[in-house]
Predicted model as a PDB file, atoms N, CA, C, CB and O in Angstrom, pLDDT in the B-factor column:
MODEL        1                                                                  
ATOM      1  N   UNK A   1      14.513 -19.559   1.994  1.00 52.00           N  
ATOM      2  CA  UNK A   1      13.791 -20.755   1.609  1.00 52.00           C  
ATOM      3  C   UNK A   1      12.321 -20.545   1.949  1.00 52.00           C  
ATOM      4  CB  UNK A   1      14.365 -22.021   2.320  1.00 52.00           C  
ATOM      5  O   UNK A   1      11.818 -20.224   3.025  1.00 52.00           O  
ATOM      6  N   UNK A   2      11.944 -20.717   1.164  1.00 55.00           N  
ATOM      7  CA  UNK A   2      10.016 -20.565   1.311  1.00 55.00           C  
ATOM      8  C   UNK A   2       9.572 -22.220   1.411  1.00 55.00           C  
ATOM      9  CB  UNK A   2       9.010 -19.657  -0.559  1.00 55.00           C  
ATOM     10  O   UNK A   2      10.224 -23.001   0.718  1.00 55.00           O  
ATOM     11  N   UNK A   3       8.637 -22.675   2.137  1.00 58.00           N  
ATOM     12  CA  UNK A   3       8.176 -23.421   2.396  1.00 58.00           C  
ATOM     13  C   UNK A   3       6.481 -23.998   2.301  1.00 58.00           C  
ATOM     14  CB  UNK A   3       8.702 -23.251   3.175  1.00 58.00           C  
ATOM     15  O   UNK A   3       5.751 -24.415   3.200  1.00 58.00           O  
ATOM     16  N   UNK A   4       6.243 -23.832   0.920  1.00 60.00           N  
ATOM     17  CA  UNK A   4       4.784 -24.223   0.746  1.00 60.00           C  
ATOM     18  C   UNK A   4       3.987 -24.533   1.660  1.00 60.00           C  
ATOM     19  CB  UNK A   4       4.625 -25.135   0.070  1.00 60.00           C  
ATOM     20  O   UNK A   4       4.275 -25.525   2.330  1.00 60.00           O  
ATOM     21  N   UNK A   5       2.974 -23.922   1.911  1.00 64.00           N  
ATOM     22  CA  UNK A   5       1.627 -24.330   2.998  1.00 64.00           C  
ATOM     23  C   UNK A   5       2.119 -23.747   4.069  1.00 64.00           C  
ATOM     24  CB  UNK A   5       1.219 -26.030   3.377  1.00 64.00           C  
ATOM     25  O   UNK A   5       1.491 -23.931   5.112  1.00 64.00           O  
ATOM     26  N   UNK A   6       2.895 -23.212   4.099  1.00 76.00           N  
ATOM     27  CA  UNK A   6       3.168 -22.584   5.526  1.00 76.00           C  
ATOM     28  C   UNK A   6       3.092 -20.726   5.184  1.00 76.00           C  
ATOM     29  CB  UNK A   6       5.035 -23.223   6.198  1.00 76.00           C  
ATOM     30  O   UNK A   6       3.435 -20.267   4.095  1.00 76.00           O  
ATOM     31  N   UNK A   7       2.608 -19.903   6.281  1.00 85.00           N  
ATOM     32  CA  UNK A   7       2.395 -18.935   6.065  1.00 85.00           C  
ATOM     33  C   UNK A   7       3.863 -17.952   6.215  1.00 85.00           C  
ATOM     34  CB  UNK A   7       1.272 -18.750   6.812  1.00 85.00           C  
ATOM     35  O   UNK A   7       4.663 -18.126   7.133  1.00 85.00           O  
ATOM     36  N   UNK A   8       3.975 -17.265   5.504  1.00 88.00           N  
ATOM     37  CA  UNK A   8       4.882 -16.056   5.594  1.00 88.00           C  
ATOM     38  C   UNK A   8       4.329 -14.649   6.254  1.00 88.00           C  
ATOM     39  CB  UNK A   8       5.306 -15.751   4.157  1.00 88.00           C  
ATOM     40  O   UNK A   8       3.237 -14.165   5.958  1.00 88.00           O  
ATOM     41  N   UNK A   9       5.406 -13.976   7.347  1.00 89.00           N  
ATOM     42  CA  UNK A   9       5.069 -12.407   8.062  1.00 89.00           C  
ATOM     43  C   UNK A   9       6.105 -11.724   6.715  1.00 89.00           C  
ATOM     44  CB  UNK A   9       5.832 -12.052  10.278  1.00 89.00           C  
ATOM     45  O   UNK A   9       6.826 -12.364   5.950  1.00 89.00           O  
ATOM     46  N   UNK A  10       5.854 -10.067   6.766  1.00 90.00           N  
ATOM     47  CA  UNK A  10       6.698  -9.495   5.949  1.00 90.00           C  
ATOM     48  C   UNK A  10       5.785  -8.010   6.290  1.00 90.00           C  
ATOM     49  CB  UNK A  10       6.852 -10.239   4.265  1.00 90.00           C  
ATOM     50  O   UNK A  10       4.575  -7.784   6.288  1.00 90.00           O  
ATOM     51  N   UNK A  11       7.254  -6.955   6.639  1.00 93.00           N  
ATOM     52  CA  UNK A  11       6.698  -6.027   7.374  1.00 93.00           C  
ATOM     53  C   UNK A  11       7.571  -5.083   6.685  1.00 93.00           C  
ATOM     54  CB  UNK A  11       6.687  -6.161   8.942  1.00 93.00           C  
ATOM     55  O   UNK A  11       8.778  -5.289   6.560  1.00 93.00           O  
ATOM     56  N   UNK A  12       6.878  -3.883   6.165  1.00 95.00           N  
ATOM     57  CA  UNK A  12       8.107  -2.949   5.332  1.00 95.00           C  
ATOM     58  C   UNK A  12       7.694  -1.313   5.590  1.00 95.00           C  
ATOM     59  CB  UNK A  12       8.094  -3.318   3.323  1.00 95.00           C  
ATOM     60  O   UNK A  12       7.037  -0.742   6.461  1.00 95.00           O  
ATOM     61  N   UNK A  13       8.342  -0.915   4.513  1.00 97.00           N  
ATOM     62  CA  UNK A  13       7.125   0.541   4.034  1.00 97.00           C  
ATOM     63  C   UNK A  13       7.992   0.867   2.937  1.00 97.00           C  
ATOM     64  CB  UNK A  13       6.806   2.212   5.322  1.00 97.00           C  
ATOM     65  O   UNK A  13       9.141   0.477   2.733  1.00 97.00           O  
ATOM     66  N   UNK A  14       7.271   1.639   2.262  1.00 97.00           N  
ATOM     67  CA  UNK A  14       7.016   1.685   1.021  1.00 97.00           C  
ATOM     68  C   UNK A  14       6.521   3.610   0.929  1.00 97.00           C  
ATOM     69  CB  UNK A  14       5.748   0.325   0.639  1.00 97.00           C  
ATOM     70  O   UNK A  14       6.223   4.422   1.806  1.00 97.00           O  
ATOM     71  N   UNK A  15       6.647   3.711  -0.637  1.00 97.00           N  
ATOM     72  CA  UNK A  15       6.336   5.098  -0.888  1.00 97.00           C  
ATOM     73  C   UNK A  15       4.782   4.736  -2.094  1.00 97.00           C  
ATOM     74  CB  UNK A  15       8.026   6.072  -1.701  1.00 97.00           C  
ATOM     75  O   UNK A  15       4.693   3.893  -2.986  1.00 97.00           O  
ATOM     76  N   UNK A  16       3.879   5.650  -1.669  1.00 96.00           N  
ATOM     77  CA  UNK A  16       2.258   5.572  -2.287  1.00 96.00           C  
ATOM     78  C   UNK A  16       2.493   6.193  -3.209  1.00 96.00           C  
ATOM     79  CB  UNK A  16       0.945   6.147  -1.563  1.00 96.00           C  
ATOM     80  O   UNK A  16       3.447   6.867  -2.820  1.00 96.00           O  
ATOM     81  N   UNK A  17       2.237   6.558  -4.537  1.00 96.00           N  
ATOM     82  CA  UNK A  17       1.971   7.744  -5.441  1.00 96.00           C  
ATOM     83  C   UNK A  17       0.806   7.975  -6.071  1.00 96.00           C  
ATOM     84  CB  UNK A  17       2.764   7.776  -6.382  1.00 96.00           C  
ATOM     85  O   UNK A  17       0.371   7.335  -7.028  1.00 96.00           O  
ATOM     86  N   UNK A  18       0.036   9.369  -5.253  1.00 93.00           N  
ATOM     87  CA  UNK A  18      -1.580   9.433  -5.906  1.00 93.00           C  
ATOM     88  C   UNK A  18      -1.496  10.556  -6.958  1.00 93.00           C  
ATOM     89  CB  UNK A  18      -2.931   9.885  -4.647  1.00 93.00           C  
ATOM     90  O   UNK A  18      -0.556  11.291  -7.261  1.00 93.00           O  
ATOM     91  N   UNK A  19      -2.698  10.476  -7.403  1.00 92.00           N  
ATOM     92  CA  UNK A  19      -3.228  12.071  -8.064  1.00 92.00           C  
ATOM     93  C   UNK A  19      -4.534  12.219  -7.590  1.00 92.00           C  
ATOM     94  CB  UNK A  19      -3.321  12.247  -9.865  1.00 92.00           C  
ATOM     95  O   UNK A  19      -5.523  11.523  -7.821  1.00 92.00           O  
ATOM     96  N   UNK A  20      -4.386  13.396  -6.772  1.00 86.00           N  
ATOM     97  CA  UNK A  20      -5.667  14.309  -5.706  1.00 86.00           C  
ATOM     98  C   UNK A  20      -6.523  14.777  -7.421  1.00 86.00           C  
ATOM     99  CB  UNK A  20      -4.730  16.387  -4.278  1.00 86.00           C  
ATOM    100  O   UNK A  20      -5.956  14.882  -8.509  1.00 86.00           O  
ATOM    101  N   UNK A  21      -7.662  14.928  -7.181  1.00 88.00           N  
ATOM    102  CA  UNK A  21      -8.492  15.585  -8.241  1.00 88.00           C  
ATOM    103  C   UNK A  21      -9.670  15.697  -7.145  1.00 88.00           C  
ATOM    104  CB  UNK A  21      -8.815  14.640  -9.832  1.00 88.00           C  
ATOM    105  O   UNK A  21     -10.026  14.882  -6.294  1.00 88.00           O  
ATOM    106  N   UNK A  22     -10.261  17.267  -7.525  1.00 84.00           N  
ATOM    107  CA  UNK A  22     -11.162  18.212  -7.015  1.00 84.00           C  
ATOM    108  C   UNK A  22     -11.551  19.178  -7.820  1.00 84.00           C  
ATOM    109  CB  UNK A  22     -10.732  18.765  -5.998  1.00 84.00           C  
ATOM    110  O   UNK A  22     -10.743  19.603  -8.645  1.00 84.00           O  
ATOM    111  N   UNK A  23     -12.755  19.677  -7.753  1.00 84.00           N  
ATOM    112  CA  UNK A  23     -13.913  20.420  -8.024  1.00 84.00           C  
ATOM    113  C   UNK A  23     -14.535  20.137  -9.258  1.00 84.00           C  
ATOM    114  CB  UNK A  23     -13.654  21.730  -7.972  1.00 84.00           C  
ATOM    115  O   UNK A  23     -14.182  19.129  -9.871  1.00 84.00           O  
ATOM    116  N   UNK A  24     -15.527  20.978  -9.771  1.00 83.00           N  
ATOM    117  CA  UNK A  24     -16.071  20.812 -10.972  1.00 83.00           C  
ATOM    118  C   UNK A  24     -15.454  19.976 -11.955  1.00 83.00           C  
ATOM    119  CB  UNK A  24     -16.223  21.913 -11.447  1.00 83.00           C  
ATOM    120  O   UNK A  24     -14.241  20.050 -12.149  1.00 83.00           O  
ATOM    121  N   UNK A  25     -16.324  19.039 -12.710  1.00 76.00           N  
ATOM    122  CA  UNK A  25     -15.303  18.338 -13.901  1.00 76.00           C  
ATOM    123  C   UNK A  25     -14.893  19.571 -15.359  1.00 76.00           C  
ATOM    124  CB  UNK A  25     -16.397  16.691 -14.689  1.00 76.00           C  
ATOM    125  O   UNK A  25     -13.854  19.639 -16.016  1.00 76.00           O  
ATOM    126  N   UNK A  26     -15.907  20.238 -15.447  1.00 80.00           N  
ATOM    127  CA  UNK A  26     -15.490  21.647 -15.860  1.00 80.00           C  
ATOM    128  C   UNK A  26     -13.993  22.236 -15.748  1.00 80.00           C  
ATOM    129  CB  UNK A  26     -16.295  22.517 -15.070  1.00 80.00           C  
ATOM    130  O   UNK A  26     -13.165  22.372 -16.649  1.00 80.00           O  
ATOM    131  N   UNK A  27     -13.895  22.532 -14.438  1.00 82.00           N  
ATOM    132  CA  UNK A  27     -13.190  23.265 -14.116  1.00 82.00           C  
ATOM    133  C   UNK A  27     -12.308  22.672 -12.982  1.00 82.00           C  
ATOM    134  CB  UNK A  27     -13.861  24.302 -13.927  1.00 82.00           C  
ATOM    135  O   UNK A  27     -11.957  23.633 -12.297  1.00 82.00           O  
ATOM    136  N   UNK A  28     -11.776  21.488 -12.458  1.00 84.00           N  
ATOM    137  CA  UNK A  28     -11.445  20.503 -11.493  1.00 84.00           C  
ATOM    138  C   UNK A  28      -9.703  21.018 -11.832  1.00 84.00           C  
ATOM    139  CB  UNK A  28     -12.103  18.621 -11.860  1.00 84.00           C  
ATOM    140  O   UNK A  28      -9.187  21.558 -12.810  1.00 84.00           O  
ATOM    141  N   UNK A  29      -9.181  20.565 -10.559  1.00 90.00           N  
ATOM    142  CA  UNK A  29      -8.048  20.495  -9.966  1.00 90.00           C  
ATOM    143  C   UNK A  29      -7.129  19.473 -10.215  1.00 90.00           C  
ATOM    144  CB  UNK A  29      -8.264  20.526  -8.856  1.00 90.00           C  
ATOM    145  O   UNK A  29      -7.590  18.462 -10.745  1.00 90.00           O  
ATOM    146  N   UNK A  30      -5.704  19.510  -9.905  1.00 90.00           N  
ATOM    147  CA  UNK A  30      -5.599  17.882  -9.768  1.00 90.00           C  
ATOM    148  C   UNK A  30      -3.892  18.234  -9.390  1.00 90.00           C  
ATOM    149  CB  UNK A  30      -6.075  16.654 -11.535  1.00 90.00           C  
ATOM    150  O   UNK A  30      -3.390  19.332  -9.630  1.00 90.00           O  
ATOM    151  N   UNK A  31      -3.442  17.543  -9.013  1.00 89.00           N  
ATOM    152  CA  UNK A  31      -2.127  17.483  -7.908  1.00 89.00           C  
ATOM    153  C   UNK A  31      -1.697  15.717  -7.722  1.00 89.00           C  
ATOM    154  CB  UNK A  31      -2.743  18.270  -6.042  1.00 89.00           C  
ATOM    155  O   UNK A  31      -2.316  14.797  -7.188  1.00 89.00           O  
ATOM    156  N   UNK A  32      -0.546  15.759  -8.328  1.00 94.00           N  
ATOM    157  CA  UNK A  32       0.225  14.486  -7.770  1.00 94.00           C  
ATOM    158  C   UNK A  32       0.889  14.725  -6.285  1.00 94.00           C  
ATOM    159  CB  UNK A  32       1.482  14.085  -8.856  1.00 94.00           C  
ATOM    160  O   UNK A  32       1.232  15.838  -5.886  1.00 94.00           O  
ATOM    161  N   UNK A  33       1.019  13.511  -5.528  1.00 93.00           N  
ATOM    162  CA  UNK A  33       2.086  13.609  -4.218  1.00 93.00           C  
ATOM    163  C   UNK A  33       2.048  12.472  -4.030  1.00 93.00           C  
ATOM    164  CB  UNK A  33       1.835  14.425  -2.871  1.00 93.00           C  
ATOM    165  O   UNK A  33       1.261  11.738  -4.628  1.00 93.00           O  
ATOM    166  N   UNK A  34       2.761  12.126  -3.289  1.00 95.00           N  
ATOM    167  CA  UNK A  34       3.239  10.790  -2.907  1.00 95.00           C  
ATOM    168  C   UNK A  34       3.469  10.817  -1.076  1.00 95.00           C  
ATOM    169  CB  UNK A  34       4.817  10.473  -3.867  1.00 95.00           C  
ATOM    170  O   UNK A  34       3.555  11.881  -0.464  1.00 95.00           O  
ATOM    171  N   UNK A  35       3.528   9.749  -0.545  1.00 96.00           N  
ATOM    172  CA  UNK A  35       3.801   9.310   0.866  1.00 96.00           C  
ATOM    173  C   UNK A  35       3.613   7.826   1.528  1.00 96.00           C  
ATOM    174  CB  UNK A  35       3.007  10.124   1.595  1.00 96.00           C  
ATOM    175  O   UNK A  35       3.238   6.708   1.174  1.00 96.00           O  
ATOM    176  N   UNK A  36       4.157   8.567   2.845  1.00 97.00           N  
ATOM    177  CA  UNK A  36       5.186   6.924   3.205  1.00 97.00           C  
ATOM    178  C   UNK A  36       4.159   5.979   3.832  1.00 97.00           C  
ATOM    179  CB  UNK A  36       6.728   7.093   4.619  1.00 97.00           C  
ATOM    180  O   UNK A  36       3.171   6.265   4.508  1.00 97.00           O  
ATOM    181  N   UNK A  37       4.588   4.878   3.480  1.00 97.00           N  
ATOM    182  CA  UNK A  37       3.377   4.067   4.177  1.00 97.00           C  
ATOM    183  C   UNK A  37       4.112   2.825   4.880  1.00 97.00           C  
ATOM    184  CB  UNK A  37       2.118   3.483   2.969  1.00 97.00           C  
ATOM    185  O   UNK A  37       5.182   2.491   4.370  1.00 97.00           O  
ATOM    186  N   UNK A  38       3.718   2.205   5.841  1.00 97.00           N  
ATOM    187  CA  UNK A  38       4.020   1.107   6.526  1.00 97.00           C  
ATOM    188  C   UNK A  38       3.211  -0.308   6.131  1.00 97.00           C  
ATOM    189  CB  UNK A  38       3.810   1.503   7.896  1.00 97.00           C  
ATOM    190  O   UNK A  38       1.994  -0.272   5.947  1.00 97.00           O  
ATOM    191  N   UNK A  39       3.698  -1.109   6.055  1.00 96.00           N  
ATOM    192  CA  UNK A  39       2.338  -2.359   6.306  1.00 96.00           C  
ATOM    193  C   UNK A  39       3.174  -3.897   6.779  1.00 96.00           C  
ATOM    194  CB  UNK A  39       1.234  -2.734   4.365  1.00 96.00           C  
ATOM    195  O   UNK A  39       4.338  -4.206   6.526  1.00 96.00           O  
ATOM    196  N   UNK A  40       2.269  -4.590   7.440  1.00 94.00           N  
ATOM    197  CA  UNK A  40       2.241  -5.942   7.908  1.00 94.00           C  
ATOM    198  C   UNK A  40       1.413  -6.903   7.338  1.00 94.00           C  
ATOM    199  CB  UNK A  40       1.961  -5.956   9.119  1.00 94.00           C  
ATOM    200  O   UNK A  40       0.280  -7.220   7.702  1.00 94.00           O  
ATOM    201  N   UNK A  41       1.998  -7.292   6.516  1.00 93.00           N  
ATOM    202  CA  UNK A  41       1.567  -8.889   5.457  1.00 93.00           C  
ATOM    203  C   UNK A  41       1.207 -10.410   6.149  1.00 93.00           C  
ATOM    204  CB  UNK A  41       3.098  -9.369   4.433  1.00 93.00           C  
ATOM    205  O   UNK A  41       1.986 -10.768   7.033  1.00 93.00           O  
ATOM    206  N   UNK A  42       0.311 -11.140   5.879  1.00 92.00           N  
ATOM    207  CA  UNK A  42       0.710 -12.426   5.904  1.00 92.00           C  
ATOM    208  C   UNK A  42       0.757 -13.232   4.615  1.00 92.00           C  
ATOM    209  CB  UNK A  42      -0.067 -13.021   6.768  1.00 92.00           C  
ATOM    210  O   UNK A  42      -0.353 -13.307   4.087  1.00 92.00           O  
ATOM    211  N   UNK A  43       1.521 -13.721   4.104  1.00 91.00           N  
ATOM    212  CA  UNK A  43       1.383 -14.453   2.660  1.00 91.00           C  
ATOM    213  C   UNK A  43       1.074 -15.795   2.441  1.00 91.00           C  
ATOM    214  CB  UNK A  43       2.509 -14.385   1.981  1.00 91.00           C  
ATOM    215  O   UNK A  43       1.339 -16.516   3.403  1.00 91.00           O  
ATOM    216  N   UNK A  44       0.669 -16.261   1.623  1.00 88.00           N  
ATOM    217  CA  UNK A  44       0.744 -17.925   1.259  1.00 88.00           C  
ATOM    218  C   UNK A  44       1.076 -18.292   0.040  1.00 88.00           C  
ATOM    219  CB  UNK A  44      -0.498 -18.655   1.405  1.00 88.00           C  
ATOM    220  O   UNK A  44       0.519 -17.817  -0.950  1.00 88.00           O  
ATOM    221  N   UNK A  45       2.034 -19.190  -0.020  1.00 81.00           N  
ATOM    222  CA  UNK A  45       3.126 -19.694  -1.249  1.00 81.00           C  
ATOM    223  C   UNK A  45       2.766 -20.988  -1.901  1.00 81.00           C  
ATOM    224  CB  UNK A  45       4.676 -19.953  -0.666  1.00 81.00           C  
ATOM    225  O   UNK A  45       2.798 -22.176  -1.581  1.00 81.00           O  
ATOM    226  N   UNK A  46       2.427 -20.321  -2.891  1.00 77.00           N  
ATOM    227  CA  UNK A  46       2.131 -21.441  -4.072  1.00 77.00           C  
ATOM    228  C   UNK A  46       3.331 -21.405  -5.005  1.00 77.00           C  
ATOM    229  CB  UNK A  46       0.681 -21.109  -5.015  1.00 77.00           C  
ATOM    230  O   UNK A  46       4.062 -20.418  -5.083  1.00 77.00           O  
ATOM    231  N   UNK A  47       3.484 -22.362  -5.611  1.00 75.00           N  
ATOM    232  CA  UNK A  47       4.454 -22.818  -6.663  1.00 75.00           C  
ATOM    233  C   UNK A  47       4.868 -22.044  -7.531  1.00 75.00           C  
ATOM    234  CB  UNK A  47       4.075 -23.732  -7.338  1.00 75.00           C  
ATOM    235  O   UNK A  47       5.943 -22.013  -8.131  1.00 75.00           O  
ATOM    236  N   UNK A  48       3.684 -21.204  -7.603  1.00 81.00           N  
ATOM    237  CA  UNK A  48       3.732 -20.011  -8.718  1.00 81.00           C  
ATOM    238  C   UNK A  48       3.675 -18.532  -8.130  1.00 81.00           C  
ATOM    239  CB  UNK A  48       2.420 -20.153  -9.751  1.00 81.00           C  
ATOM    240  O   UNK A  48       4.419 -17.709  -8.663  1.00 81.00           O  
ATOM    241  N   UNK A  49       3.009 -18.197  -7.271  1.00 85.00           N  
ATOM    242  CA  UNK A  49       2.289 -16.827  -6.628  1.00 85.00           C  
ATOM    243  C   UNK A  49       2.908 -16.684  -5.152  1.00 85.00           C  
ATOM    244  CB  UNK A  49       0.421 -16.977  -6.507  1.00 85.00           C  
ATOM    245  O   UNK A  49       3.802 -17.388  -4.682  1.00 85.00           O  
ATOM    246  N   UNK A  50       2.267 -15.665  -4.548  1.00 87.00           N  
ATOM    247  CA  UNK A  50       2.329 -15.467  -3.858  1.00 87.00           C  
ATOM    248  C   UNK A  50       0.837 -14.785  -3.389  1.00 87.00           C  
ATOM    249  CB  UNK A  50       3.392 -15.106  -3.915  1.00 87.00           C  
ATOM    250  O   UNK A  50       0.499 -13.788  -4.027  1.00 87.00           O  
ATOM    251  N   UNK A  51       0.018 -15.216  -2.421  1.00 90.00           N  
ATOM    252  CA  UNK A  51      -0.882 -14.368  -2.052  1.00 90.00           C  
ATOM    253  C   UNK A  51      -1.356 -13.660  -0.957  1.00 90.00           C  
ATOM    254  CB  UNK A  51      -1.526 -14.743  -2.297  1.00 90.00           C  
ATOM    255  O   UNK A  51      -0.838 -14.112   0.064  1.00 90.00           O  
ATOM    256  N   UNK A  52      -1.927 -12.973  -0.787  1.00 93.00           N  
ATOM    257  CA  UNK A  52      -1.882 -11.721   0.594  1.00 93.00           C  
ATOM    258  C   UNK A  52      -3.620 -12.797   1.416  1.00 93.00           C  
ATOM    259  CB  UNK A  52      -2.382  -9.008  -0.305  1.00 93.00           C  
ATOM    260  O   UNK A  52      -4.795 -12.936   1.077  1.00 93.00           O  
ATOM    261  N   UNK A  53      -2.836 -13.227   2.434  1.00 92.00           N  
ATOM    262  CA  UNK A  53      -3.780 -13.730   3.113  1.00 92.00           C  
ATOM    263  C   UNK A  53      -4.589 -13.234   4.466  1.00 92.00           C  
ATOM    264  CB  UNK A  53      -3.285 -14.707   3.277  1.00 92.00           C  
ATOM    265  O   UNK A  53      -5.729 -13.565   4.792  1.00 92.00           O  
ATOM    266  N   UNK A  54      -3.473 -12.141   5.326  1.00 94.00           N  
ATOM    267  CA  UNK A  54      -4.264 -11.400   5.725  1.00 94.00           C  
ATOM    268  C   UNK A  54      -3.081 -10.107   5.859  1.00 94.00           C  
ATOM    269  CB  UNK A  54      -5.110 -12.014   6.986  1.00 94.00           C  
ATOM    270  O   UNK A  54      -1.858 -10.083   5.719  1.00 94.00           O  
ATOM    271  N   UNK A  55      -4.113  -9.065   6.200  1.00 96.00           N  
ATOM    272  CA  UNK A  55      -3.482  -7.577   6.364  1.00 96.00           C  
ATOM    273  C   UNK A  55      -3.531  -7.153   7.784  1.00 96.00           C  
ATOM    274  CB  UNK A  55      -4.289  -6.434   5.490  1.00 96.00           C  
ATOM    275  O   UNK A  55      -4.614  -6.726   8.186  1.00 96.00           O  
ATOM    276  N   UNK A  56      -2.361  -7.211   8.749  1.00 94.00           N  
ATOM    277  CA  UNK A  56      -2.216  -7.179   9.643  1.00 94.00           C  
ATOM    278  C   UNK A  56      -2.239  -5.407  10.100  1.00 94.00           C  
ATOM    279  CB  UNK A  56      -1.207  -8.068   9.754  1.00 94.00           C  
ATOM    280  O   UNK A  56      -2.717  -4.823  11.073  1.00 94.00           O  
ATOM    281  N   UNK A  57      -1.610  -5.012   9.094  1.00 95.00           N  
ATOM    282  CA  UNK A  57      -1.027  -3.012   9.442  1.00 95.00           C  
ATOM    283  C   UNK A  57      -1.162  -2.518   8.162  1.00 95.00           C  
ATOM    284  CB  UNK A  57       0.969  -2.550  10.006  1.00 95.00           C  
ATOM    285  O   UNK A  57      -0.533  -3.148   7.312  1.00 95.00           O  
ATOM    286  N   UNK A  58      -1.820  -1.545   7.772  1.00 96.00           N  
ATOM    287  CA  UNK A  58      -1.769  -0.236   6.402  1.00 96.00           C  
ATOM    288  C   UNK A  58      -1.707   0.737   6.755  1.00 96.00           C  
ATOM    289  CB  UNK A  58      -2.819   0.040   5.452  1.00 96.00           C  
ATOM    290  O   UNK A  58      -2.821   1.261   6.749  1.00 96.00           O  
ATOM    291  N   UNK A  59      -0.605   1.651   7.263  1.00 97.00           N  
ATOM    292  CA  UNK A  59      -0.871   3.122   7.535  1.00 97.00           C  
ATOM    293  C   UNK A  59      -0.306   4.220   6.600  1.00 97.00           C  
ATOM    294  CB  UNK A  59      -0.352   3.419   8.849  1.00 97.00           C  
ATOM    295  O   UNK A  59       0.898   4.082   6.385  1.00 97.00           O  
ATOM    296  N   UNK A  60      -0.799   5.107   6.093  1.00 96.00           N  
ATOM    297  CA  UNK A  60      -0.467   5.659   5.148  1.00 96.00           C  
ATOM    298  C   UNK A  60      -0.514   7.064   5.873  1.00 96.00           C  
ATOM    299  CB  UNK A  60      -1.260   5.326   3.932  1.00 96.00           C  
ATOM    300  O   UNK A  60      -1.587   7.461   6.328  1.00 96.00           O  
ATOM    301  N   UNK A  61       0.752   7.896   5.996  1.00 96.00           N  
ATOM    302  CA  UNK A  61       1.387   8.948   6.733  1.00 96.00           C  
ATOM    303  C   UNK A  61       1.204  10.384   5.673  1.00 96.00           C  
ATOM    304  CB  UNK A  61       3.113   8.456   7.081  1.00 96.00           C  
ATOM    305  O   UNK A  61       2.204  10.870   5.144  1.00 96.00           O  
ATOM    306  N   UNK A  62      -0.180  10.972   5.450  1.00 92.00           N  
ATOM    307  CA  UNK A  62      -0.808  11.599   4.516  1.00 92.00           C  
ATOM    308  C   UNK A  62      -0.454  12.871   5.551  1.00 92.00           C  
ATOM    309  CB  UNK A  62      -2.426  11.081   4.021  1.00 92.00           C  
ATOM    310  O   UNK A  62      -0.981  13.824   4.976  1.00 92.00           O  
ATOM    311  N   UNK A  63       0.067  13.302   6.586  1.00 92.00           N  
ATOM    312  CA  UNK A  63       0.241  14.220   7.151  1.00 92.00           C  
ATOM    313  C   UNK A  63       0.947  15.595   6.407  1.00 92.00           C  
ATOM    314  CB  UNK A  63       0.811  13.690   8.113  1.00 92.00           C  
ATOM    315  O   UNK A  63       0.513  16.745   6.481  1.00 92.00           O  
ATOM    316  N   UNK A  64       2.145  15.140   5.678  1.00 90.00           N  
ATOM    317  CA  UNK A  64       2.237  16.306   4.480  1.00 90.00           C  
ATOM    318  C   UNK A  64       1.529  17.125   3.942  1.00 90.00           C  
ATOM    319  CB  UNK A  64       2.465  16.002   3.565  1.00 90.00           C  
ATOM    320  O   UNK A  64       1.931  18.190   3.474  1.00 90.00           O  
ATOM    321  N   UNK A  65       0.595  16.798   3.942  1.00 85.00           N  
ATOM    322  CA  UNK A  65      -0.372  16.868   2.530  1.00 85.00           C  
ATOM    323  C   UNK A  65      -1.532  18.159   3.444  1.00 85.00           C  
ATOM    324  CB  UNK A  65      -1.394  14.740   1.914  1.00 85.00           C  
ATOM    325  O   UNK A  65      -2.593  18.577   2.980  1.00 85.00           O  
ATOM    326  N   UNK A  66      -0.971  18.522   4.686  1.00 84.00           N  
ATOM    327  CA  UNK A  66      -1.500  19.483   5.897  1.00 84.00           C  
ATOM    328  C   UNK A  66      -0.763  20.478   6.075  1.00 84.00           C  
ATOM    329  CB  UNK A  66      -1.595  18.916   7.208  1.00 84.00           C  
ATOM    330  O   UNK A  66      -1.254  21.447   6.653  1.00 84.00           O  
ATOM    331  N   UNK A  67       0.602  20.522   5.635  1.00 78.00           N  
ATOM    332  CA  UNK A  67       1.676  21.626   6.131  1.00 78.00           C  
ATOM    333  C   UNK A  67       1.836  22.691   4.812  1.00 78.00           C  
ATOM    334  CB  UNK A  67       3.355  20.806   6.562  1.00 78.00           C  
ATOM    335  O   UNK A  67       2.599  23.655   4.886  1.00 78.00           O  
TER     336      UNK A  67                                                      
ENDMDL                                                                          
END                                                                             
């Protein structure tokens, strides 16, 4: 049950999916990868939406992307 005007917590993680691009536009690079990310939400509930009212945690675990 959601309760209008009142704020919502919501804490997960989730998978990112980028595309890296590097060097010359000539001659440039480019690499998809993906990784895990954490985050801590606060929301506010409208009738219709939902909106991100503040961002408590974003960490994005790019450590792969080293080995």
């Amino acid at each position: 049950i959601i309760i209008y005007g009142e704020d919502i917590f919501v804490k997960g993680i989730g998978i990112v999916s980028v595309s890296l691009e590097w060097g010359p536009k000539d001659d440039n690079a480019e690499m998809d990868d993906s990784y895990p990310f954490t985050f801590e939400v606060t929301l506010s509930a409208t009738d219709k939406e939902l909106e991100i009212v503040d961002i408590l945690e974003l960490d994005v675990d790019t450590s792969s992307f080293y080995e």
